[in-house]
Backbone as a printed PyTorch tensor [residue, N CA C, xyz], in Angstrom:
tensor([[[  8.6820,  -8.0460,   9.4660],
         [  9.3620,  -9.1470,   8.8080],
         [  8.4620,  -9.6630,   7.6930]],

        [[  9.1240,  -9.7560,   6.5730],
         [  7.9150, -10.0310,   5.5420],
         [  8.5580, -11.5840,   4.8810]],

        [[  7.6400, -12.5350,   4.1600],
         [  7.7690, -13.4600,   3.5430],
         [  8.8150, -13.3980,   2.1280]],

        [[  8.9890, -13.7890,   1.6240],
         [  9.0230, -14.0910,  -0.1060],
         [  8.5450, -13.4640,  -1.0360]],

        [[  9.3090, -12.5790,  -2.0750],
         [  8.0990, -12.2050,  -2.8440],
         [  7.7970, -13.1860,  -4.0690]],

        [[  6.5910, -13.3490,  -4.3710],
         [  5.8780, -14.2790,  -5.3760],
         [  4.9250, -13.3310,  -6.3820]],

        [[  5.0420, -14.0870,  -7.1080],
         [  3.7560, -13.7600,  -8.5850],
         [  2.5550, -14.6810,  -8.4440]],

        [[  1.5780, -13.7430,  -7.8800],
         [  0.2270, -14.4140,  -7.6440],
         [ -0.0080, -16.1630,  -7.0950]],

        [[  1.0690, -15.9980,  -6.2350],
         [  1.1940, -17.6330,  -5.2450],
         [  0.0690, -16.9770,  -4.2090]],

        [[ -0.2780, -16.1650,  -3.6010],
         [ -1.1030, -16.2520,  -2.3500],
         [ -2.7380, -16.3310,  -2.8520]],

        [[ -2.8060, -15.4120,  -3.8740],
         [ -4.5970, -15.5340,  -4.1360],
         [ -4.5040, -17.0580,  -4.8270]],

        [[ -3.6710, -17.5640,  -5.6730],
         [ -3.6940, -18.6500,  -6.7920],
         [ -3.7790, -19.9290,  -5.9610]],

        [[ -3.5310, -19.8640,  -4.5290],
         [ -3.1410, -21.4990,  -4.3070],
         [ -3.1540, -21.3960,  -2.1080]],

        [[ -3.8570, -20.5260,  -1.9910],
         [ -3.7380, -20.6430,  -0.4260],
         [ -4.5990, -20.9000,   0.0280]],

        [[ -4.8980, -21.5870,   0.7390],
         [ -6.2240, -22.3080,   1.4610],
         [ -6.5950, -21.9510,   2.5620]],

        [[ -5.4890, -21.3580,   3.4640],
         [ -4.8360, -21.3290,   5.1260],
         [ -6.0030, -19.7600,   5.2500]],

        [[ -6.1120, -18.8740,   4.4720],
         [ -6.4810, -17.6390,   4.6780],
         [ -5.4190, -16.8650,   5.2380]],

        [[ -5.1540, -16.2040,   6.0490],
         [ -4.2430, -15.0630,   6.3120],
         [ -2.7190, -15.5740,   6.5870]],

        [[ -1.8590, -14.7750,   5.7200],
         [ -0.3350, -15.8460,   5.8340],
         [  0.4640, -14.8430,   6.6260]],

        [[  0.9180, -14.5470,   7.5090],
         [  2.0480, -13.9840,   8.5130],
         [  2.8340, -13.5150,   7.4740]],

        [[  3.0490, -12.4900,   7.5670],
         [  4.3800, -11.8360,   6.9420],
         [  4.2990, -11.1360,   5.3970]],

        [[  2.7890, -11.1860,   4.9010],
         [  2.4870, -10.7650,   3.5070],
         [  2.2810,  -9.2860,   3.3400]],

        [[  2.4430,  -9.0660,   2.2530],
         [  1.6940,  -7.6430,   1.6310],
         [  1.3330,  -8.1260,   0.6590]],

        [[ -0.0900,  -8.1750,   0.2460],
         [ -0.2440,  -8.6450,  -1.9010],
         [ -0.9390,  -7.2990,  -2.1060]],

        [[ -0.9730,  -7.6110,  -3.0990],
         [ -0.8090,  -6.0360,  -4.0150],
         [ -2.0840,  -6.9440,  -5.2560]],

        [[ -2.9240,  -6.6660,  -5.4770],
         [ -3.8380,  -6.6880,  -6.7220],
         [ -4.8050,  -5.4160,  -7.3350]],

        [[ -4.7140,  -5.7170,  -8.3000],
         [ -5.7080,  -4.5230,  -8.9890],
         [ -7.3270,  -4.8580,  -8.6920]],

        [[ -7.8870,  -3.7010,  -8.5280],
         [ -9.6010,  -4.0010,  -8.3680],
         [-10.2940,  -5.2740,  -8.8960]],

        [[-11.2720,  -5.7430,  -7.9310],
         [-11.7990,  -6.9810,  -8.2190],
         [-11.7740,  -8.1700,  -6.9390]],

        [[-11.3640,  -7.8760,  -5.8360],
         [-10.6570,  -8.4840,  -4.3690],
         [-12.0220,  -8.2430,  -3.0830]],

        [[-12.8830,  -7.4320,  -4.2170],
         [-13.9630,  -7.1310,  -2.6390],
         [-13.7670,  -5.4110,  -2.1980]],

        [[-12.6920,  -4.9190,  -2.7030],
         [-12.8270,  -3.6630,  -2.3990],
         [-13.9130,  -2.6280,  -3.1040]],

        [[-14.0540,  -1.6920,  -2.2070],
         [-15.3340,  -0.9900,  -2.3220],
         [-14.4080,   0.4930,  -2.9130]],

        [[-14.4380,   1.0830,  -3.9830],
         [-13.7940,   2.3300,  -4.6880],
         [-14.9700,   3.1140,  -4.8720]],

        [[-14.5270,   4.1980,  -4.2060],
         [-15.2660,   5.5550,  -4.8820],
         [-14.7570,   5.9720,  -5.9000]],

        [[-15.1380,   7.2110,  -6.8870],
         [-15.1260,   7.8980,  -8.1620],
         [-13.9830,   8.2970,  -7.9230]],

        [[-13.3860,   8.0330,  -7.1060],
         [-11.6880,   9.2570,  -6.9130],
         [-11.3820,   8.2080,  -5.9670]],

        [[-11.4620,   7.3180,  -5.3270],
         [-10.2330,   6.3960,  -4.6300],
         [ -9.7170,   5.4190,  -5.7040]],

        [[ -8.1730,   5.8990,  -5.1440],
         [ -7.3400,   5.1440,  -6.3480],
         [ -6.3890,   3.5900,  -5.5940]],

        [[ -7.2350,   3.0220,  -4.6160],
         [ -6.2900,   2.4610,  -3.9120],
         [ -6.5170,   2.4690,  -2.1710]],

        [[ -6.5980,   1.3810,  -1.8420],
         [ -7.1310,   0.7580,  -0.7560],
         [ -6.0710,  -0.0050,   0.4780]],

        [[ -6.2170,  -0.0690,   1.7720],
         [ -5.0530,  -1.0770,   2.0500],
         [ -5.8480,  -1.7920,   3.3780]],

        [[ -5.9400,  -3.2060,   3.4930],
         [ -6.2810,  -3.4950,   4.7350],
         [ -5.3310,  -4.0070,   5.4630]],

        [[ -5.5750,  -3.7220,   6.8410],
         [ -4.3260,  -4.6400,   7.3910],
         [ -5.0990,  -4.9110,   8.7320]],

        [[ -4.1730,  -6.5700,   8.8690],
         [ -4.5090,  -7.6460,  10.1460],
         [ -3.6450,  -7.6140,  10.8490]],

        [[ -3.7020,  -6.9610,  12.8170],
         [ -3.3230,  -7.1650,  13.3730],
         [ -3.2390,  -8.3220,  14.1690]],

        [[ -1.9860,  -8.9100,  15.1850],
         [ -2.3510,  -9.1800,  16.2420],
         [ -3.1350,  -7.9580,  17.7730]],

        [[ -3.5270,  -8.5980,  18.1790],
         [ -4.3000,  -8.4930,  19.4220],
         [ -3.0900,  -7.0210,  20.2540]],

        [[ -1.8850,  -7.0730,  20.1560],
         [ -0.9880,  -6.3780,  20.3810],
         [ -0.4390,  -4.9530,  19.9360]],

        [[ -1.2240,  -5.2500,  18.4980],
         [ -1.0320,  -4.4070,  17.8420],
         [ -0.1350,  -4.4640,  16.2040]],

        [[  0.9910,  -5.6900,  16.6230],
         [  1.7520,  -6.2010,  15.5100],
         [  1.2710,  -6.3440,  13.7750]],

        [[  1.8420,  -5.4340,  12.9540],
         [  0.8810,  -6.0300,  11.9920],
         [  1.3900,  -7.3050,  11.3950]],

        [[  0.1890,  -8.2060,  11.1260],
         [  0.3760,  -9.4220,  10.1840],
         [  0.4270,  -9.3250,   9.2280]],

        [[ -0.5960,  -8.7030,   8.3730],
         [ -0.5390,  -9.2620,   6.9380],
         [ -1.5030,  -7.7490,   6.5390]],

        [[ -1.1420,  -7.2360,   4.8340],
         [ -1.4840,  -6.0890,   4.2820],
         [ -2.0010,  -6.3900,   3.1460]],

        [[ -3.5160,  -6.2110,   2.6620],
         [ -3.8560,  -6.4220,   1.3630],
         [ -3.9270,  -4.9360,   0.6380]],

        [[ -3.2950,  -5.0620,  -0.2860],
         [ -3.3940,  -3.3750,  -1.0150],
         [ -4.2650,  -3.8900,  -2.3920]],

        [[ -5.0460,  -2.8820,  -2.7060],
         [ -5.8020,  -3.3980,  -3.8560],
         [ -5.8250,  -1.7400,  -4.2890]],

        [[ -5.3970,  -1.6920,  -5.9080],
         [ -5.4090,  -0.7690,  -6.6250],
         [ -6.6150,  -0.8160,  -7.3750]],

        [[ -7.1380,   0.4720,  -7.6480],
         [ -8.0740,   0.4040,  -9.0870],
         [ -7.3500,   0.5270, -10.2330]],

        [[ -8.0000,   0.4860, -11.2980],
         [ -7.2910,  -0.1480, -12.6570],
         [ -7.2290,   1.8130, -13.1550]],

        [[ -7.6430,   3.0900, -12.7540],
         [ -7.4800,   4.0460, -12.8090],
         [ -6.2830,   4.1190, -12.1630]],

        [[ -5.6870,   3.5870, -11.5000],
         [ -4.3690,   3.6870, -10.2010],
         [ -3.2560,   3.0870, -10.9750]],

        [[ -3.4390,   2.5610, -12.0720],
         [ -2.2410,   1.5010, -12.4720],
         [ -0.9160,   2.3320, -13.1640]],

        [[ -1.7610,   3.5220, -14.1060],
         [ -0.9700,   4.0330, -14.4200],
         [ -0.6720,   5.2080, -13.6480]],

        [[ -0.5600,   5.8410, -12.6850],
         [ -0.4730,   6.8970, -12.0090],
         [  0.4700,   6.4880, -10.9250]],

        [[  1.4970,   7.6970, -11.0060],
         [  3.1270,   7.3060, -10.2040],
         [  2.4050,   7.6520,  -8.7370]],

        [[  3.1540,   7.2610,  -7.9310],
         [  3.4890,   7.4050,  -6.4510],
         [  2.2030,   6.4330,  -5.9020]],

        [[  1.5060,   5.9010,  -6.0650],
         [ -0.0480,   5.4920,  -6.2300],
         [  0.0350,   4.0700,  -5.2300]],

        [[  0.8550,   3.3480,  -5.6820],
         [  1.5710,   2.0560,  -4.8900],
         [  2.1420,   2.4710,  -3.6210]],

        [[  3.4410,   3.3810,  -3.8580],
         [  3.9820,   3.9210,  -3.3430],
         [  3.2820,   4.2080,  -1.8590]],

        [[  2.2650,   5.1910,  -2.0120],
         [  1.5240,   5.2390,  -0.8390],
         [  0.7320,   4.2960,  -0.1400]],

        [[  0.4200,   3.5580,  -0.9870],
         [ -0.4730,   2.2970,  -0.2360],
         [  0.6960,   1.3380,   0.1830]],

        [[  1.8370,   1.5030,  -0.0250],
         [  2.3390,   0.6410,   0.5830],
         [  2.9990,   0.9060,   1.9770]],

        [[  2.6680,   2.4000,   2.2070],
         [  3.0070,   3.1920,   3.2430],
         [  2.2470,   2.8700,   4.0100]],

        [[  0.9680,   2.8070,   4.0540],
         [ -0.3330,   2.5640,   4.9220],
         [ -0.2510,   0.8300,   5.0980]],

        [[  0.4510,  -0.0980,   4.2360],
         [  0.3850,  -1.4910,   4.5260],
         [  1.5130,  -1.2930,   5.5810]],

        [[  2.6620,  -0.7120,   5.6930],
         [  3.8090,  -0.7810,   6.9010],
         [  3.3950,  -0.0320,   8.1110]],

        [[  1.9270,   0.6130,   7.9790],
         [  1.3400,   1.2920,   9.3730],
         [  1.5770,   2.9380,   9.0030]],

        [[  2.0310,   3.2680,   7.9870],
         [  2.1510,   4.8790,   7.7670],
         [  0.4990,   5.4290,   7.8530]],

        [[  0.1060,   6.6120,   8.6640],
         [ -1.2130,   7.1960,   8.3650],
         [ -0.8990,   8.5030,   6.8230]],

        [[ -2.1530,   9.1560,   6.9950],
         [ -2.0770,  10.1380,   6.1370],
         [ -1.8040,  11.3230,   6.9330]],

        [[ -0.4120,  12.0500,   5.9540],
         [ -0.0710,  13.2590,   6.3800],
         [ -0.3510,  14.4430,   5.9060]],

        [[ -1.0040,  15.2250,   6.2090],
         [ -1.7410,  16.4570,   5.0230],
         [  0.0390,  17.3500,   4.8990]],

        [[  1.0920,  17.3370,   4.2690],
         [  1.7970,  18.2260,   4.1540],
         [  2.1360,  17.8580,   2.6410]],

        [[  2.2860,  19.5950,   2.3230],
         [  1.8750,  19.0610,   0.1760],
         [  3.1210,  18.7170,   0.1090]],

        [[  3.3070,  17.6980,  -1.2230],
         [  3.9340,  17.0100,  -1.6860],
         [  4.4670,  15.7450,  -0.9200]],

        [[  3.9890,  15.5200,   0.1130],
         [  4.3430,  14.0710,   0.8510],
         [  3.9140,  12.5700,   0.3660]],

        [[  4.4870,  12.1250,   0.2050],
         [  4.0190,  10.8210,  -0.2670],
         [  2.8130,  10.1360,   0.3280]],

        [[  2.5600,  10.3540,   1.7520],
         [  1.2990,  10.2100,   2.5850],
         [ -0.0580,  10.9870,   2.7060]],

        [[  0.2390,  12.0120,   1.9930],
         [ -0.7950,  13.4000,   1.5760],
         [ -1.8040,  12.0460,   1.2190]],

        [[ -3.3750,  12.4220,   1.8310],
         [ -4.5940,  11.6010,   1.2690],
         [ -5.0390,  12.1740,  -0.1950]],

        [[ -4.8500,  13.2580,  -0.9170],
         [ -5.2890,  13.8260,  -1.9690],
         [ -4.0740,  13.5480,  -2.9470]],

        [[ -4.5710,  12.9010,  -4.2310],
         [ -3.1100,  12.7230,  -5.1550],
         [ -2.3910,  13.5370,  -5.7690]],

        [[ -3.9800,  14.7550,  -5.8140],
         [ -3.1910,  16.1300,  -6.3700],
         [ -1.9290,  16.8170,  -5.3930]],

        [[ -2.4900,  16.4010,  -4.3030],
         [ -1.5670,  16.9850,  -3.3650],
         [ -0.3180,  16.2170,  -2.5690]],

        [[  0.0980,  15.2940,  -3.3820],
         [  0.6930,  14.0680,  -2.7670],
         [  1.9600,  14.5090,  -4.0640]],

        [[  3.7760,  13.6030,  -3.6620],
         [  4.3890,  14.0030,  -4.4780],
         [  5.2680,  13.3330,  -3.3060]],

        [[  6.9620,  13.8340,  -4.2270],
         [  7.7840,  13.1370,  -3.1530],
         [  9.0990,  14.8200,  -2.5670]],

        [[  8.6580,  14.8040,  -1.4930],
         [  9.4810,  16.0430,  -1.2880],
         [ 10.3940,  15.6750,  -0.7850]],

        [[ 11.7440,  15.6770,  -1.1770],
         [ 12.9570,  15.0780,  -0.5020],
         [ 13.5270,  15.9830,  -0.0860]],

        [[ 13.4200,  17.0290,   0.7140],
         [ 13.9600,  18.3340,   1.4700],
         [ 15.1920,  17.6390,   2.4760]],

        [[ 14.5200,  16.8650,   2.9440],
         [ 15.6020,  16.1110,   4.2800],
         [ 15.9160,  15.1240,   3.8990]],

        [[ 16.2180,  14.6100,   2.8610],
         [ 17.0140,  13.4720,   2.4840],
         [ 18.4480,  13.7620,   2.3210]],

        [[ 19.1890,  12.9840,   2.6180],
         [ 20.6410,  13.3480,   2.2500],
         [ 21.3550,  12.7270,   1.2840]],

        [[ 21.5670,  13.3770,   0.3780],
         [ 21.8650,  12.6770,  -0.9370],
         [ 23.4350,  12.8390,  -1.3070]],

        [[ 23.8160,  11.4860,  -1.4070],
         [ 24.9390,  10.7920,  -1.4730],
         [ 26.0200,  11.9390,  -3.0030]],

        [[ 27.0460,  12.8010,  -2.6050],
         [ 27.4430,  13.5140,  -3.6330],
         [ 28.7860,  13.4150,  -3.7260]],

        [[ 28.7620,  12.9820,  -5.4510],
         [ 30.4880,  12.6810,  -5.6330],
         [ 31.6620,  13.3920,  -6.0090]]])
């Protein structure tokens, strides 16, 4: 269950620290630690249960322009791991990452 989406209301004005129900999304500069080739980071706060609370995704500014890039980190903020099968959106390598829609069923008129 997620909150509201907003334009920079959670880093700009929250005091509380961790808000139930978030994903924020910022570009490098948040504390994340990037290697020469990580394009993109995601932390996430459970409860004790396992439930996730809240997902910080932080892109590098190399990540901004490069497709599927969000995409995947936002997979890993909803609990997706990495799947090594090429062209998957979850593939950990970007060269090897893509969107294979083999089993999708696409709506035909």
């Amino acid at each position: 269950m997620f909150s509201g989406v907003t334009q920079g209301g959670l880093w700009g004005g929250c005091k509380k620290g961790k808000m139930s129900g978030t994903i924020t999304i910022s570009l490098s500069g948040r504390g994340f630690n990037f290697s020469k080739n990580h394009l993109g980071e995601t932390k996430i706060y459970h409860t004790s249960s396992g439930t996730i609370l809240q997902s910080n995704i932080e892109l590098s500014i190399v990540a901004a322009n490069k497709p599927r890039v969000l995409e995947h980190e936002i997979g890993h903020a909803l609990g997706w791991g990495h799947y090594k099968k090429c062209n998957h959106i979850m593939h950990p390598t970007y060269s090897m990452g893509g969107y294979d829609d083999n089993y999708i069923v696409k709506n035909v008129e």
